[in-house]
N, C-alpha and C positions, 0 to 999 in steps of 0.2 A: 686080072687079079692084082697084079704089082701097081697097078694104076690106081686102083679103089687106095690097097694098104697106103700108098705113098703122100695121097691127098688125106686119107683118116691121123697119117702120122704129123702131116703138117698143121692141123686142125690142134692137136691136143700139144701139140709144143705150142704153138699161134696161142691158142688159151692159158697154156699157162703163165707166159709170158707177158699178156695183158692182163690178165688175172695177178700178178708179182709187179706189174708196173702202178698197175690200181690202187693195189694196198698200201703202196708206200706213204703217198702221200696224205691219206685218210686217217692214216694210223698218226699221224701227228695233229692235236688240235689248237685252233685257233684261239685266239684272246680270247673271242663271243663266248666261245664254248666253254672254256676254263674258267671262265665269271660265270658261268652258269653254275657250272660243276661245284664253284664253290659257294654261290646261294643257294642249292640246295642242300648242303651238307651244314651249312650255318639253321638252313630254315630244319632240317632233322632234328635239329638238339633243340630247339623252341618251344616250352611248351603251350605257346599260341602261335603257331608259324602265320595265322593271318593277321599280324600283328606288328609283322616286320616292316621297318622301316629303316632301307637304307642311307645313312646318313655319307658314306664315301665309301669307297672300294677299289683295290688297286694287284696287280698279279705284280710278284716279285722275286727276279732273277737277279740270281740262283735262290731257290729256297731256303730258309732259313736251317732246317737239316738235312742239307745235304742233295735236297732233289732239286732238278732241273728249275723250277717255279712253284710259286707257293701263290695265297690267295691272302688277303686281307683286308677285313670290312670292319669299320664305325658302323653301328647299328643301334637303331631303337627298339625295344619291343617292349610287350605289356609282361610284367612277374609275377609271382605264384598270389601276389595280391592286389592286382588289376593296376598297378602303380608301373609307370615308364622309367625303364634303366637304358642309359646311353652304357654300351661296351662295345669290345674287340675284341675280333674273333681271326682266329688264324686257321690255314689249313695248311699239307702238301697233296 
């Protein structure tokens, strides 16, 4: 009986500890991801997101308020009257 408890207790410490080593590193992301994160929050506010065209785009540490990184794209899209505006868009 001490044998079973002893191996069931090594199990769920063993879990949680690869389970707390896992997450660390996941929880932080990568440039790829962060230029993502921040075309789609560019392409949210579009109103023809199939329309976008990235003209440059760049992540910038430290963000501009305050947070860790920010995002920042030159962008083409079409406007409420089918006419192309070059602007900038920022995020955190």
């Amino acid at each position: 009986m001490s044998k079973t408890y002893t191996i069931f207790a090594a199990l769920v410490v063993g879990g949680c500890l690869i389970g707390f080593n896992a997450a660390s590193p996941s929880s932080r992301l990568d440039d790829t991801s962060l230029k993502h994160v921040g075309r789609q929050r560019l392409k949210d506010r579009l109103r023809d997101p199939s329309s976008l065209e990235i003209v440059s785009e760049e992540l910038i540490r430290p963000g501009r308020n305050g947070s860790a990184v920010g995002y920042q794209a030159k962008f083409r899209a079409k406007n409420g009257f089918g006419g192309h505006n070059v602007e900038t868009f920022y995020t955190e």
